[in-house]
N, C-alpha and C positions, 0 to 999 in steps of 0.2 A: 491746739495752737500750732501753726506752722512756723517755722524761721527759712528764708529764703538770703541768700547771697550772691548776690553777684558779682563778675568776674569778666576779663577781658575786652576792657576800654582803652580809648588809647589816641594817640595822633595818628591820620594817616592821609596820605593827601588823594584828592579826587583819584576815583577810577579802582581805589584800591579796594582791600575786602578785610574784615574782622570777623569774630566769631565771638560772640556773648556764650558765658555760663548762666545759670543757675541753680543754686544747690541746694534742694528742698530737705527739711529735716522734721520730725516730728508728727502729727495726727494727721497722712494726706487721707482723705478718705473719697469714696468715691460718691456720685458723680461729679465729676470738677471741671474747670476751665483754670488753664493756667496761659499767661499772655505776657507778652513786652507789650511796655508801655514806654513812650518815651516824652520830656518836656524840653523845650526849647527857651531860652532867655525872653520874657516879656508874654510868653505863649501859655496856652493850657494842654495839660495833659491828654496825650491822646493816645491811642490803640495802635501799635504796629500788625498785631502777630498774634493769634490765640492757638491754643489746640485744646480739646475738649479731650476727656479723660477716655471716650471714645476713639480716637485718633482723627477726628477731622479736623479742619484747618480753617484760619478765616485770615485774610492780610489788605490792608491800609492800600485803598488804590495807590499813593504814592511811592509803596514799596514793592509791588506785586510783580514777580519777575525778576525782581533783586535780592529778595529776603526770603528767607528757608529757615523756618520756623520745627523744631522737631525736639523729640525727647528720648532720655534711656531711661528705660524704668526700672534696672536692674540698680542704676547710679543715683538715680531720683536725681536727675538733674536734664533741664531744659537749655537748648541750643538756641542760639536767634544766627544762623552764615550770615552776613552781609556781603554784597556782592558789590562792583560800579556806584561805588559810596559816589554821595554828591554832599559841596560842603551845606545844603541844606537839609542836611540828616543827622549836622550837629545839636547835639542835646546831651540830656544826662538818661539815660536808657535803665527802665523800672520792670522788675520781675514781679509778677501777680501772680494770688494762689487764690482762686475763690470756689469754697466748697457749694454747690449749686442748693442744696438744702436749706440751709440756711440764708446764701449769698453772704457769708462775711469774709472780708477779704484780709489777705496777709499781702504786706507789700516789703519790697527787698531797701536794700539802701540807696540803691541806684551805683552806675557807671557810669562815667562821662566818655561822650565818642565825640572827637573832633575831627571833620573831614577839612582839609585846607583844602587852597583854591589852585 
């Protein structure tokens, strides 16, 4: 079992930048994908940001060139930079831990990012 938490949500108005935690704890085992995920009022959940336990990267045409997706493994914790927020990048922003073997996923509590206009 993994527990995952996140960390550093917030108000911030267009143009600005935040940085997302996530703080993995517990059986990470390899190989994984760990990912932000983020949901929107009235929307479904969708994929910002992955990194594989390998370190390659995969990002949401929406955010690509805004978002820097990275990890410290010594911290076991995941970064999501946000760059040139737009206030349609408001949502409550989901940390993902899925061990590839199995595929069963651990999912954090979420953070909410509110970009004003």
């Amino acid at each position: 079992q993994v527990q995952l938490v996140e960390s550093g949500g917030g108000l911030v108005q267009s143009g600005g930048s935040l940085r997302l935690s996530c703080a993995a704890s517990g059986s990470i085992n390899s190989p994984y994908v760990m990912g932000w995920y983020r949901q929107a009022p009235g929307k479904q959940r969708e994929l910002v940001a992955s990194i594989m336990s390998g370190g390659s990267t995969n990002y949401a045409d929406s955010v690509l060139g805004r978002f820097t997706i990275s990890r410290d493994n010594a911290k076991n914790t995941m970064y999501l930079q946000m760059n040139s927020l737009k206030p349609e990048d408001t949502a409550v922003y989901y940390c993902n831990y899925r061990w590839l073997i199995t595929t069963r996923d651990s999912w954090g509590q979420g953070t909410q990012v509110t970009v004003s206009s």
